[in-house]
N, CA, C and O atoms as a GROMACS GRO file, in nm:
protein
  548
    1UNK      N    1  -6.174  -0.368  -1.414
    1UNK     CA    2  -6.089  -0.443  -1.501
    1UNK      C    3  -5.949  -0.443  -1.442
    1UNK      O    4  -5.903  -0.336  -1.402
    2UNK      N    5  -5.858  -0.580  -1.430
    2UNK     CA    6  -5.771  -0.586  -1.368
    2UNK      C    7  -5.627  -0.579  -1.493
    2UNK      O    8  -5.606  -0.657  -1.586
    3UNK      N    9  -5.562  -0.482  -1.460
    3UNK     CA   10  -5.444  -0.490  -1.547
    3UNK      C   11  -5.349  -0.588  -1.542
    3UNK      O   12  -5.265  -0.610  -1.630
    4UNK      N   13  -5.367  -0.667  -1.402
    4UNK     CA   14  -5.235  -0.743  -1.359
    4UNK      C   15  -5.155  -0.647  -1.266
    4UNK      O   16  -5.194  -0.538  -1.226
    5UNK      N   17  -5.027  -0.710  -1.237
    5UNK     CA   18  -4.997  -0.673  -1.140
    5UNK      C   19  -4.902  -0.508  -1.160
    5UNK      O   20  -4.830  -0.476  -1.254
    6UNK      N   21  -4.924  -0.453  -1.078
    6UNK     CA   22  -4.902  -0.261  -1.100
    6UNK      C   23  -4.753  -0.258  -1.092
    6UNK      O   24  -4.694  -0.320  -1.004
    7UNK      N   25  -4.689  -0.187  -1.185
    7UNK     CA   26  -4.551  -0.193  -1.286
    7UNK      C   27  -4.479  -0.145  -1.148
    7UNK      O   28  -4.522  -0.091  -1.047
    8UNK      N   29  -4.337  -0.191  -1.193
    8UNK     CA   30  -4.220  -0.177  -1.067
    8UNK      C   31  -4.199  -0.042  -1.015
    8UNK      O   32  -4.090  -0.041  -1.073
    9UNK      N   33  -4.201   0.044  -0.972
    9UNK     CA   34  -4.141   0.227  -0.962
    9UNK      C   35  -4.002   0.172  -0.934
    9UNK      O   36  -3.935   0.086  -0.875
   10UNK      N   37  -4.004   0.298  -1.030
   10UNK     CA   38  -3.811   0.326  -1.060
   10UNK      C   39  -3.790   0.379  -0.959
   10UNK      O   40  -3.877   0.450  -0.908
   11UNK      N   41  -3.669   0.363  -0.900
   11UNK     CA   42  -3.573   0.436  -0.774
   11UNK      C   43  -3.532   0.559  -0.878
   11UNK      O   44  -3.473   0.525  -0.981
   12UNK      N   45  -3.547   0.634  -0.867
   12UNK     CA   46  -3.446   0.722  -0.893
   12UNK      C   47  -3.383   0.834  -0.824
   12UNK      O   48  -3.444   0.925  -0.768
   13UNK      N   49  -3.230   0.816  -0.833
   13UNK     CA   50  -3.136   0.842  -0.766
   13UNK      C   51  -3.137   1.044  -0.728
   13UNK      O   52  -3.099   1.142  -0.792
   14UNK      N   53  -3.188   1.026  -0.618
   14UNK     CA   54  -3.200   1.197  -0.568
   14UNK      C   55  -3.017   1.274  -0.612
   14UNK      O   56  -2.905   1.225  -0.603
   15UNK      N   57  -3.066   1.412  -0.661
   15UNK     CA   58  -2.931   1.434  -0.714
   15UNK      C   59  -2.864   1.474  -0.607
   15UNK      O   60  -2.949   1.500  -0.521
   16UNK      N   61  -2.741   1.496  -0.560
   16UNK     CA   62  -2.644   1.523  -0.427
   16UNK      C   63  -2.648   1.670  -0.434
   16UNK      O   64  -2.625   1.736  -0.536
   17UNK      N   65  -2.676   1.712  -0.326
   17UNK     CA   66  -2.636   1.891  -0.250
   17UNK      C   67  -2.507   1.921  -0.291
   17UNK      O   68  -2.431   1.824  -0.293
   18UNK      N   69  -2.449   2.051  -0.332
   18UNK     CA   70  -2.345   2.078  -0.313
   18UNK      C   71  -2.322   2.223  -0.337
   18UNK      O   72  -2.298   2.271  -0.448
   19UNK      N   73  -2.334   2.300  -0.207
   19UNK     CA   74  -2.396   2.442  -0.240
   19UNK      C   75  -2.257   2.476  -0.304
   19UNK      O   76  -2.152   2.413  -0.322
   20UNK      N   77  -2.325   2.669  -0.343
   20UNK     CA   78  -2.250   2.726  -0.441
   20UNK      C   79  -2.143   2.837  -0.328
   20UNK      O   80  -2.185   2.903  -0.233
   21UNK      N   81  -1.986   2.826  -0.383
   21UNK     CA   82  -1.928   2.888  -0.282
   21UNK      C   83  -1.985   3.020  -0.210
   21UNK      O   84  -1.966   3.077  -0.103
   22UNK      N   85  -2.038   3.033  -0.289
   22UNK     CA   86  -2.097   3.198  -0.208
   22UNK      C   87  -2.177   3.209  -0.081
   22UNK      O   88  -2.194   3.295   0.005
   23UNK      N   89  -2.224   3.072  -0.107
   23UNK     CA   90  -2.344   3.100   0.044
   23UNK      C   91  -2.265   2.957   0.149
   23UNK      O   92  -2.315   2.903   0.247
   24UNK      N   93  -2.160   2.934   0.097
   24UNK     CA   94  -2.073   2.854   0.191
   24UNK      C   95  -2.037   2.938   0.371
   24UNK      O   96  -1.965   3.037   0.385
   25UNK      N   97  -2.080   2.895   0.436
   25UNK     CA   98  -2.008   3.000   0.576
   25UNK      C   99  -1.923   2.936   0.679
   25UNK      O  100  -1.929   2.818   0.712
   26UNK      N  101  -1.847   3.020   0.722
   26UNK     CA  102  -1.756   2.978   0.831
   26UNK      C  103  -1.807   2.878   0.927
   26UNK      O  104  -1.744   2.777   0.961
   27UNK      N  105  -1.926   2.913   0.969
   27UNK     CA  106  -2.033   2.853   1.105
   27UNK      C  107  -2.054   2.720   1.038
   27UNK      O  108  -2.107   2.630   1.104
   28UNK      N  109  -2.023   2.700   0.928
   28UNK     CA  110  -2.139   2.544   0.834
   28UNK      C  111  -2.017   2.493   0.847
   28UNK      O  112  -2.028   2.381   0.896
   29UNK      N  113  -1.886   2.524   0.824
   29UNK     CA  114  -1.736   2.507   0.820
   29UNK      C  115  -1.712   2.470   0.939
   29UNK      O  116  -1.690   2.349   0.940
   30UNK      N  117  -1.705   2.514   1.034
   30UNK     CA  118  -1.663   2.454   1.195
   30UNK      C  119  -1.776   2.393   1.214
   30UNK      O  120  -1.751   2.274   1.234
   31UNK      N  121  -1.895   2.415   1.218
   31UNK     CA  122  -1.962   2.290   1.264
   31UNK      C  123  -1.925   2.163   1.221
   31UNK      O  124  -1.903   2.082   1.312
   32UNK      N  125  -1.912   2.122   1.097
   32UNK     CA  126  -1.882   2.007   1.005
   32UNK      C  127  -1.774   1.942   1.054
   32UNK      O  128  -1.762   1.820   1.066
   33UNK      N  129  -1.664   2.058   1.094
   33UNK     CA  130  -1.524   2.004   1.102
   33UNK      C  131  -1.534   1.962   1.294
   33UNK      O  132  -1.443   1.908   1.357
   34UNK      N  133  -1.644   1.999   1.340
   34UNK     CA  134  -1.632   1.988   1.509
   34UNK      C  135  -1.632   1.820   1.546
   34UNK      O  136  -1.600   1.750   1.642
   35UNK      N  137  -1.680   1.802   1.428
   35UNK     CA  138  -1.670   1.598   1.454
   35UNK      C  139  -1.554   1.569   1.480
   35UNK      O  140  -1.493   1.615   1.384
   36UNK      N  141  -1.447   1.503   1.577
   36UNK     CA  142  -1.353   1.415   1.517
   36UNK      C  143  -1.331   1.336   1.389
   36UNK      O  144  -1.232   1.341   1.316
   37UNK      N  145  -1.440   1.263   1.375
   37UNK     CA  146  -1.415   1.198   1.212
   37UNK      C  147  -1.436   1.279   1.163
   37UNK      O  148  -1.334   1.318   1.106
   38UNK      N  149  -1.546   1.364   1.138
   38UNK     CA  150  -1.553   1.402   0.973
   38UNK      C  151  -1.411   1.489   0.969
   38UNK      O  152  -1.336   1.476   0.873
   39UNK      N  153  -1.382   1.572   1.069
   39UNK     CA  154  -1.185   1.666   1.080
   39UNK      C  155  -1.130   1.522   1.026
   39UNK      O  156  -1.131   1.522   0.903
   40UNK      N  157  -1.101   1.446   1.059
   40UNK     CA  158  -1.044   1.299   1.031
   40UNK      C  159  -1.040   1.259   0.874
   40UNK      O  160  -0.934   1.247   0.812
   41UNK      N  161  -1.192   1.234   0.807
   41UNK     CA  162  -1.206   1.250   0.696
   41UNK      C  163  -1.144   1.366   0.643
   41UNK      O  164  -1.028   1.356   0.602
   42UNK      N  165  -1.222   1.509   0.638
   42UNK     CA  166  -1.145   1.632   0.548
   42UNK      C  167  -0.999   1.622   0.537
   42UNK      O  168  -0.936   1.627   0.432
   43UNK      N  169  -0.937   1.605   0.690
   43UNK     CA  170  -0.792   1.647   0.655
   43UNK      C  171  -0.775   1.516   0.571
   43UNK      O  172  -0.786   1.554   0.455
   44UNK      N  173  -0.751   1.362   0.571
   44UNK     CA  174  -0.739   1.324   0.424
   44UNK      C  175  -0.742   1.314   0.297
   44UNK      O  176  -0.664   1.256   0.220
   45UNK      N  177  -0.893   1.410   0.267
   45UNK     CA  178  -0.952   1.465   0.154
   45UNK      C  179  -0.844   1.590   0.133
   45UNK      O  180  -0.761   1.604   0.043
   46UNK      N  181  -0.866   1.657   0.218
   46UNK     CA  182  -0.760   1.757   0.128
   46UNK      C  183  -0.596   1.696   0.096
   46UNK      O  184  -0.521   1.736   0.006
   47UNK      N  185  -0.574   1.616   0.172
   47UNK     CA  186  -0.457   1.589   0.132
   47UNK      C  187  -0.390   1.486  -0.011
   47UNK      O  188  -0.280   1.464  -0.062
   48UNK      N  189  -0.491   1.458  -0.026
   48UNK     CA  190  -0.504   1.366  -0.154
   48UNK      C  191  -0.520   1.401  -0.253
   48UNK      O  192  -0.620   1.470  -0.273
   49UNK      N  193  -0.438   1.374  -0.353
   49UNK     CA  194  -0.430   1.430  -0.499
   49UNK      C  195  -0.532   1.354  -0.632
   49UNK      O  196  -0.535   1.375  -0.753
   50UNK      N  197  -0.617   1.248  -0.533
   50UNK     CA  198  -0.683   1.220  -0.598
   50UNK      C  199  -0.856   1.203  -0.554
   50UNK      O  200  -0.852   1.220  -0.432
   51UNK      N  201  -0.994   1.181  -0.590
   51UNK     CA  202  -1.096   1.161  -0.509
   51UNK      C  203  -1.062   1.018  -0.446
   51UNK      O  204  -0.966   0.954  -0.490
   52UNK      N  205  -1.126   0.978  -0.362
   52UNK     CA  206  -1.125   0.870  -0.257
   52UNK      C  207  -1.305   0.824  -0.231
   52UNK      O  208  -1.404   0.897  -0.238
   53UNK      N  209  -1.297   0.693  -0.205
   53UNK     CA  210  -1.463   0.654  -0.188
   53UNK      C  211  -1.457   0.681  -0.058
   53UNK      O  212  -1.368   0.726   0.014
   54UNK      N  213  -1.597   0.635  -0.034
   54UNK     CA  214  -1.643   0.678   0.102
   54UNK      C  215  -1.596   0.553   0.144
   54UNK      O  216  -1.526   0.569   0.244
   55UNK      N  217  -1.604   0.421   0.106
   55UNK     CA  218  -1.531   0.313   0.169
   55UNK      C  219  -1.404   0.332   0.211
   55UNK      O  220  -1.380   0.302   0.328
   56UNK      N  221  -1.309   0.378   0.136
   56UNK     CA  222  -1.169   0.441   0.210
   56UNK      C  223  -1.189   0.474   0.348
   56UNK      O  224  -1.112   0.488   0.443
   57UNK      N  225  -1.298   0.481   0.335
   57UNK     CA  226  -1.291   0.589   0.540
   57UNK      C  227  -1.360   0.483   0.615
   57UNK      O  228  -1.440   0.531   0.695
   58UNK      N  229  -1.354   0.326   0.616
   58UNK     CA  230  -1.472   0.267   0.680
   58UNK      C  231  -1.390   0.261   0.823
   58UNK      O  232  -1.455   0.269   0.928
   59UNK      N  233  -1.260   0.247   0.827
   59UNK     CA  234  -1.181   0.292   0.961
   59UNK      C  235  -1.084   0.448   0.978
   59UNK      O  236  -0.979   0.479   0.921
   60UNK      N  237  -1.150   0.512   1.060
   60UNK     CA  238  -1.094   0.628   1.059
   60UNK      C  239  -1.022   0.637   1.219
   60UNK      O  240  -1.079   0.599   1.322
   61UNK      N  241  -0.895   0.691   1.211
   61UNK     CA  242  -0.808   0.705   1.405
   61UNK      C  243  -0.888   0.569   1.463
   61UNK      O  244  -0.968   0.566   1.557
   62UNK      N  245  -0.843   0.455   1.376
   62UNK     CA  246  -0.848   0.323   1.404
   62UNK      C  247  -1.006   0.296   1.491
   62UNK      O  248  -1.020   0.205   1.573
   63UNK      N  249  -1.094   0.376   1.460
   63UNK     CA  250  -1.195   0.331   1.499
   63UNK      C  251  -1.292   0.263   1.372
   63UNK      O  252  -1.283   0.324   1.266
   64UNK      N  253  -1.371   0.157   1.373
   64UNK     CA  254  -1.459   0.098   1.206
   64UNK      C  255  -1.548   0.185   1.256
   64UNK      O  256  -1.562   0.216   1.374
   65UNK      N  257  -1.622   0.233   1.144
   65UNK     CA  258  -1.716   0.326   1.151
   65UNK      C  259  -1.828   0.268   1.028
   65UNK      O  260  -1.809   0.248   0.909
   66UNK      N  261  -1.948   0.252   1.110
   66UNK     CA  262  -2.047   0.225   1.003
   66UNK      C  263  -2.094   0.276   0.898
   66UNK      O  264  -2.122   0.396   0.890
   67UNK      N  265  -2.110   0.174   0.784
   67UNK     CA  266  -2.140   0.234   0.644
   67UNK      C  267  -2.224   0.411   0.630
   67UNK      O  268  -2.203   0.513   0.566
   68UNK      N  269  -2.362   0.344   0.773
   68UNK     CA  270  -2.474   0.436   0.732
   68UNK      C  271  -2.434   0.584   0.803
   68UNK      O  272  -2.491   0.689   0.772
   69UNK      N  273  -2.300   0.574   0.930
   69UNK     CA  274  -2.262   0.693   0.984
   69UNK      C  275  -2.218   0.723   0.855
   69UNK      O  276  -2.284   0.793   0.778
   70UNK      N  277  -2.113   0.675   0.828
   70UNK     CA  278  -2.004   0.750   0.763
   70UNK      C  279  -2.080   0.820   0.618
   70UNK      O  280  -2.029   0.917   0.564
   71UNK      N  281  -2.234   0.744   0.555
   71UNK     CA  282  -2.265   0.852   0.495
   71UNK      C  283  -2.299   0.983   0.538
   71UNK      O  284  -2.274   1.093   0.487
   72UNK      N  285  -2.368   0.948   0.651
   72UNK     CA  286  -2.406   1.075   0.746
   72UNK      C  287  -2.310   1.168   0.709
   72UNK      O  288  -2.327   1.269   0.641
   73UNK      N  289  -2.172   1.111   0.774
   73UNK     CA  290  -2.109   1.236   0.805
   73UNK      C  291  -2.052   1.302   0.662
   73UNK      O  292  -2.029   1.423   0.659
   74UNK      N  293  -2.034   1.229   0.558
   74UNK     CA  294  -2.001   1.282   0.404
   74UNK      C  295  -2.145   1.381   0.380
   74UNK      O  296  -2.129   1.490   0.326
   75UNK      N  297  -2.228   1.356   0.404
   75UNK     CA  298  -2.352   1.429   0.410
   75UNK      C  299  -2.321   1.578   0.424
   75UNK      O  300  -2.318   1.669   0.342
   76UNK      N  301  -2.294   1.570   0.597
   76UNK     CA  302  -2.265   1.719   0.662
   76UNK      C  303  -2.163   1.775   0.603
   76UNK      O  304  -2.165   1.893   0.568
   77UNK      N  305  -2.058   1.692   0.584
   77UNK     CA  306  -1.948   1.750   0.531
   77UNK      C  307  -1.961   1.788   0.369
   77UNK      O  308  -1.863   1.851   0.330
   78UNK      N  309  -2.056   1.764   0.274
   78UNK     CA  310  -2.077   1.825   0.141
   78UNK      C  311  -2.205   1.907   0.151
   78UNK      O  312  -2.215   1.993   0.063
   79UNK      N  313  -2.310   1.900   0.242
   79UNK     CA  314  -2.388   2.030   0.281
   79UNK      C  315  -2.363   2.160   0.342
   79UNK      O  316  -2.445   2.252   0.352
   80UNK      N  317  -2.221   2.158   0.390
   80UNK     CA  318  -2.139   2.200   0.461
   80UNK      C  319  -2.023   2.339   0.351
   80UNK      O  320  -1.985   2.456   0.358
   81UNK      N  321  -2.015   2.226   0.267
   81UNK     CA  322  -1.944   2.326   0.077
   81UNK      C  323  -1.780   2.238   0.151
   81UNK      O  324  -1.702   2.309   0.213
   82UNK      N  325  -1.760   2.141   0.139
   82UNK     CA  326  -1.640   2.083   0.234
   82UNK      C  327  -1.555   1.995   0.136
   82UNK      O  328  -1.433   1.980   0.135
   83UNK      N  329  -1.670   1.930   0.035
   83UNK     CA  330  -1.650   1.846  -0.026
   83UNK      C  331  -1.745   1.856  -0.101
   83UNK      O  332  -1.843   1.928  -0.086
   84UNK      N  333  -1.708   1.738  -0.241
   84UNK     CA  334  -1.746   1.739  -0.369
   84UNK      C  335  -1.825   1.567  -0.405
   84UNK      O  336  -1.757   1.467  -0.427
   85UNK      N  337  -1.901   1.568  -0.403
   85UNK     CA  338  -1.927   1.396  -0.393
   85UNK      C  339  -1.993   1.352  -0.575
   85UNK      O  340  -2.075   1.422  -0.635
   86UNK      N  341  -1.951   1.265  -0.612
   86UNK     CA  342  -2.012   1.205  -0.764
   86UNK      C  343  -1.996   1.070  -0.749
   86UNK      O  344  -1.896   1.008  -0.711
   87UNK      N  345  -2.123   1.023  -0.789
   87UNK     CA  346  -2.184   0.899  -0.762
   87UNK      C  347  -2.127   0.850  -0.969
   87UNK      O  348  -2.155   0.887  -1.083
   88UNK      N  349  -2.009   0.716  -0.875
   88UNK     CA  350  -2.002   0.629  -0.994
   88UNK      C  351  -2.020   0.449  -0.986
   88UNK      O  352  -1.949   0.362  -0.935
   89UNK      N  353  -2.101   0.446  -1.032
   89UNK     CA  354  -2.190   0.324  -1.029
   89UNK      C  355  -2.240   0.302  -0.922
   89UNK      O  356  -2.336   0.372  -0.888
   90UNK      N  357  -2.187   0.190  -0.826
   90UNK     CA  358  -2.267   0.191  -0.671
   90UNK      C  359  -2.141   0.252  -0.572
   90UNK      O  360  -2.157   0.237  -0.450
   91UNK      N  361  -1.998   0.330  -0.631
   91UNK     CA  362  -1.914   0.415  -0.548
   91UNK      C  363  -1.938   0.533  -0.525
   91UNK      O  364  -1.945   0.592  -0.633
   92UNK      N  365  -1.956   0.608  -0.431
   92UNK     CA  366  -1.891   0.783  -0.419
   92UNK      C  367  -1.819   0.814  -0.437
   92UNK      O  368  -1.750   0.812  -0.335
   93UNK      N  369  -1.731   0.882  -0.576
   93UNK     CA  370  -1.626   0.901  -0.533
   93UNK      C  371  -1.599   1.081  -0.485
   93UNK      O  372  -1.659   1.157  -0.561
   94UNK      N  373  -1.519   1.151  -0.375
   94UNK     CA  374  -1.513   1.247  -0.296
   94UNK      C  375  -1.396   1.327  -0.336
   94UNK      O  376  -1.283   1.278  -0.330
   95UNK      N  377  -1.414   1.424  -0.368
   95UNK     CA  378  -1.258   1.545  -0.298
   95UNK      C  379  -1.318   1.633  -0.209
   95UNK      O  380  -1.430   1.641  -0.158
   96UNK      N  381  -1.202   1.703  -0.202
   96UNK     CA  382  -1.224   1.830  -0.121
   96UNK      C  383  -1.263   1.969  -0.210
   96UNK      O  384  -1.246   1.985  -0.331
   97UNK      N  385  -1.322   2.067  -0.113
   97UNK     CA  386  -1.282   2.211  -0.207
   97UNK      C  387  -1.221   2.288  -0.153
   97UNK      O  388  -1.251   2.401  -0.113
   98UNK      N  389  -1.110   2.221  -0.148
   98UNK     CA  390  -0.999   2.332  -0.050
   98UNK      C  391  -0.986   2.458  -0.169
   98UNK      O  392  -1.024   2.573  -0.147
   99UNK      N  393  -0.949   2.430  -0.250
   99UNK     CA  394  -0.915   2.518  -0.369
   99UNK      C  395  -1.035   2.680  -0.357
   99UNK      O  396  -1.020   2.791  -0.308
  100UNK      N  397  -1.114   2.631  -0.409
  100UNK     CA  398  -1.268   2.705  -0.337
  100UNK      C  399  -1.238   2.752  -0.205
  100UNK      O  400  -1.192   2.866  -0.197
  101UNK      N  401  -1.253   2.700  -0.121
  101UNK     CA  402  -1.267   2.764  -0.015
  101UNK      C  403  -1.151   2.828   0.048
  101UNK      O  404  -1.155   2.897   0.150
  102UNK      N  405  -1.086   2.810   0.004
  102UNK     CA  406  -0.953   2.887   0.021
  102UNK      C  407  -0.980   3.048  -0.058
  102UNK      O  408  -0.954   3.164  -0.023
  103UNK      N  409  -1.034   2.996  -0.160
  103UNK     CA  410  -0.984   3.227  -0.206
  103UNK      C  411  -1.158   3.242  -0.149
  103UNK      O  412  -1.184   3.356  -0.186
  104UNK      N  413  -1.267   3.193  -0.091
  104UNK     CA  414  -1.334   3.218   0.010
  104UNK      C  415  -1.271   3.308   0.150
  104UNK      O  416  -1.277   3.419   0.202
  105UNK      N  417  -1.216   3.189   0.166
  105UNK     CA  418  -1.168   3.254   0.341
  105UNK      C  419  -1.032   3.192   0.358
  105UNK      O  420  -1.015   3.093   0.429
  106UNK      N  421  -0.928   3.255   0.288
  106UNK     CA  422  -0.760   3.275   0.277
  106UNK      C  423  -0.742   3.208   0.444
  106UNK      O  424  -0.772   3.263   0.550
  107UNK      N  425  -0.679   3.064   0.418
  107UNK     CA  426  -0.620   3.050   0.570
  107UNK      C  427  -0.687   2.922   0.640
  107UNK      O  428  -0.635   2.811   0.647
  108UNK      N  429  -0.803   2.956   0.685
  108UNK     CA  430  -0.885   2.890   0.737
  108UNK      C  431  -0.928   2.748   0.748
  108UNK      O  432  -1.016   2.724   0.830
  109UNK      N  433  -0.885   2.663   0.688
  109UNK     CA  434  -0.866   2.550   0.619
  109UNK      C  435  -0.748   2.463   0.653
  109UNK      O  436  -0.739   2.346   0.691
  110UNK      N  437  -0.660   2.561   0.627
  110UNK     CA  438  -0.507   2.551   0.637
  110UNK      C  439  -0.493   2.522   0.813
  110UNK      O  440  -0.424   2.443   0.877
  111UNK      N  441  -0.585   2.616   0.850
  111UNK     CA  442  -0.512   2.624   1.045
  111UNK      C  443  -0.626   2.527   1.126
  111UNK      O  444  -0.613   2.507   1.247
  112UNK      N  445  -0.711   2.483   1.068
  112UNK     CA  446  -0.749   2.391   1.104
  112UNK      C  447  -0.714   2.223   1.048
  112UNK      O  448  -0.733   2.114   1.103
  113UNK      N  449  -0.675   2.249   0.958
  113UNK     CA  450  -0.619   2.117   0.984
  113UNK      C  451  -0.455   2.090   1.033
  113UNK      O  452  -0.406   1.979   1.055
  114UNK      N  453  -0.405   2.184   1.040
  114UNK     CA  454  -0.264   2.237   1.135
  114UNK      C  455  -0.310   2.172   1.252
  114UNK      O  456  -0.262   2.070   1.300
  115UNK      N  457  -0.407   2.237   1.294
  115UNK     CA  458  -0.413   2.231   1.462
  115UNK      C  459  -0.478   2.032   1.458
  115UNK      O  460  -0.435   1.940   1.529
  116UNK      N  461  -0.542   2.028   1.395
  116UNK     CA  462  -0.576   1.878   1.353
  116UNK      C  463  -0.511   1.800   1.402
  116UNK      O  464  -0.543   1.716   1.487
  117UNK      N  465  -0.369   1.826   1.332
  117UNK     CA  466  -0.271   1.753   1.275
  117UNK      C  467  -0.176   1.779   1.455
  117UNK      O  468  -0.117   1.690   1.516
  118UNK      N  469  -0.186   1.869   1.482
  118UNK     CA  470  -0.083   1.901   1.661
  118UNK      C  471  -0.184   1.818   1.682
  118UNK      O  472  -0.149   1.708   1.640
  119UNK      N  473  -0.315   1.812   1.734
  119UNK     CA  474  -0.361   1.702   1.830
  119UNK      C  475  -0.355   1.599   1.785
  119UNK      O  476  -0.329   1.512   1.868
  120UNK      N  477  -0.368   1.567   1.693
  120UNK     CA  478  -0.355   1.395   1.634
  120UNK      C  479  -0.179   1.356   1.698
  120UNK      O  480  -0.159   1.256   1.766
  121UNK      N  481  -0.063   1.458   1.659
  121UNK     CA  482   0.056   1.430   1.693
  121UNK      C  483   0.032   1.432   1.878
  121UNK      O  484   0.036   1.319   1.926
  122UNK      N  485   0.018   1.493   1.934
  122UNK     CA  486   0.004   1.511   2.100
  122UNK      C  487  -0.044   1.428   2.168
  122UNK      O  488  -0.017   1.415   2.287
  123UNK      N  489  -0.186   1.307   2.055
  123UNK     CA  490  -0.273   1.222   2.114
  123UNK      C  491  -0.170   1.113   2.100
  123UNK      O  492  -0.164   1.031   2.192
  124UNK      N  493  -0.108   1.103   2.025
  124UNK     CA  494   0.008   0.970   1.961
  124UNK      C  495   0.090   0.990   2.064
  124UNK      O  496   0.097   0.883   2.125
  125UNK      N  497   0.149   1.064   2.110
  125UNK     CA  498   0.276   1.109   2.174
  125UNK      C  499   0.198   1.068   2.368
  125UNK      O  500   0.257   1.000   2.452
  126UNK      N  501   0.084   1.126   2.384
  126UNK     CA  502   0.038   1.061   2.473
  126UNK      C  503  -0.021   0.921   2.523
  126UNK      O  504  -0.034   0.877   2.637
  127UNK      N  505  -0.049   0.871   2.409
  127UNK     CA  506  -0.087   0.730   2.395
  127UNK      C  507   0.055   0.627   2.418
  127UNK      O  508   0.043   0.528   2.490
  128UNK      N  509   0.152   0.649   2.370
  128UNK     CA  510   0.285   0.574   2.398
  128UNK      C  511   0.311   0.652   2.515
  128UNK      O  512   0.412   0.703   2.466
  129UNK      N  513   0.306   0.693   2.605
  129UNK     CA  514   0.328   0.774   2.708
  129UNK      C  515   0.246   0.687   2.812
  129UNK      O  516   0.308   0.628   2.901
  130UNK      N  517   0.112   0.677   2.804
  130UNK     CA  518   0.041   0.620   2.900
  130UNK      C  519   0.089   0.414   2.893
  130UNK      O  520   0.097   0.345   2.994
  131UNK      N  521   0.114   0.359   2.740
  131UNK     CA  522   0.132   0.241   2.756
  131UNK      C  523   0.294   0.241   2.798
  131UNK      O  524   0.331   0.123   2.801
  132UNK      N  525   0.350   0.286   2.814
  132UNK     CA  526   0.523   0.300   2.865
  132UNK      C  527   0.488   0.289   3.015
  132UNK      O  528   0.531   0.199   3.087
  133UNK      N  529   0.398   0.401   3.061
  133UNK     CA  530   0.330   0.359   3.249
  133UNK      C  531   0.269   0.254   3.264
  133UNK      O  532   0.268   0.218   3.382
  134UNK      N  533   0.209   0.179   3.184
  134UNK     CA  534   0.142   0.068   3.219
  134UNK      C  535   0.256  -0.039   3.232
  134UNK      O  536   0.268  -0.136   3.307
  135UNK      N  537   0.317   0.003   3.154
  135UNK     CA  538   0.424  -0.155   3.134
  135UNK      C  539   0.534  -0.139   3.251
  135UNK      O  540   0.601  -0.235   3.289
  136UNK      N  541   0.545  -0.003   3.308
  136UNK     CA  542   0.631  -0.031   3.399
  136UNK      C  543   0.545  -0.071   3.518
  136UNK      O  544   0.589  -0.142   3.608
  137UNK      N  545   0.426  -0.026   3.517
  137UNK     CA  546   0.360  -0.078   3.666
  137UNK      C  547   0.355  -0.264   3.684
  137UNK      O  548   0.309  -0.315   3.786
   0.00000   0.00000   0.00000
């Protein structure tokens, strides 16, 4: 006996990772942050007083970065305990857990995105450096 045609399956939305500070580790912490972008992403996330979508980041150090990377890398970076992700309607919206991970591991956070922040300044400072030689050649 034929029922007709077999009912739609619901998507339903897998709930997001976001371990508990305790089993957060240093090693899950530098790995995450060893990307250029995702360091790129965090240090914005922490610096922001508010969450940010993942669309905010579709150009990061002026490179476009694809939709399906850039979930990737929000991925590593909230499997990671890096970030906080909540799905509102079809947005992500993201913070950081600096707060958390700070009385975790006092510092750590802080000197990496310091040092972030010297190479991002050193890469700028060299980049007008190399087009100043071009233009005189």
């Amino acid at each position: 006996m034929d029922d007709g045609p077999a009912p739609a399956i619901l998507q339903i939305m897998q709930p997001l990772f976001h371990p508990s500070i305790e089993v957060v580790t240093v090693e899950a912490i530098l790995h995450a942050l060893a990307d250029p972008v995702r360091v790129s992403i965090f240090a914005d996330l922490a610096s922001s007083s508010c969450s940010l979508t993942c669309s905010s980041f579709l150009k990061v150090s002026e490179k476009t970065v694809p939709k399906s990377t850039l979930s990737q890398h929000f991925k590593v970076l909230r499997e990671a305990g890096l970030v906080r992700s909540e799905r509102r309607g079809v947005e992500m919206h993201n913070t950081s857990r600096c707060v958390e991970i700070e009385k975790r591991f006092p510092g750590l956070l802080q000197a990496i995105i310091k040092a972030h922040n010297i190479q991002l300044a050193a890469g700028a400072r060299g980049s007008a450096a190399s087009r100043q030689v071009r233009r005189r050649q």
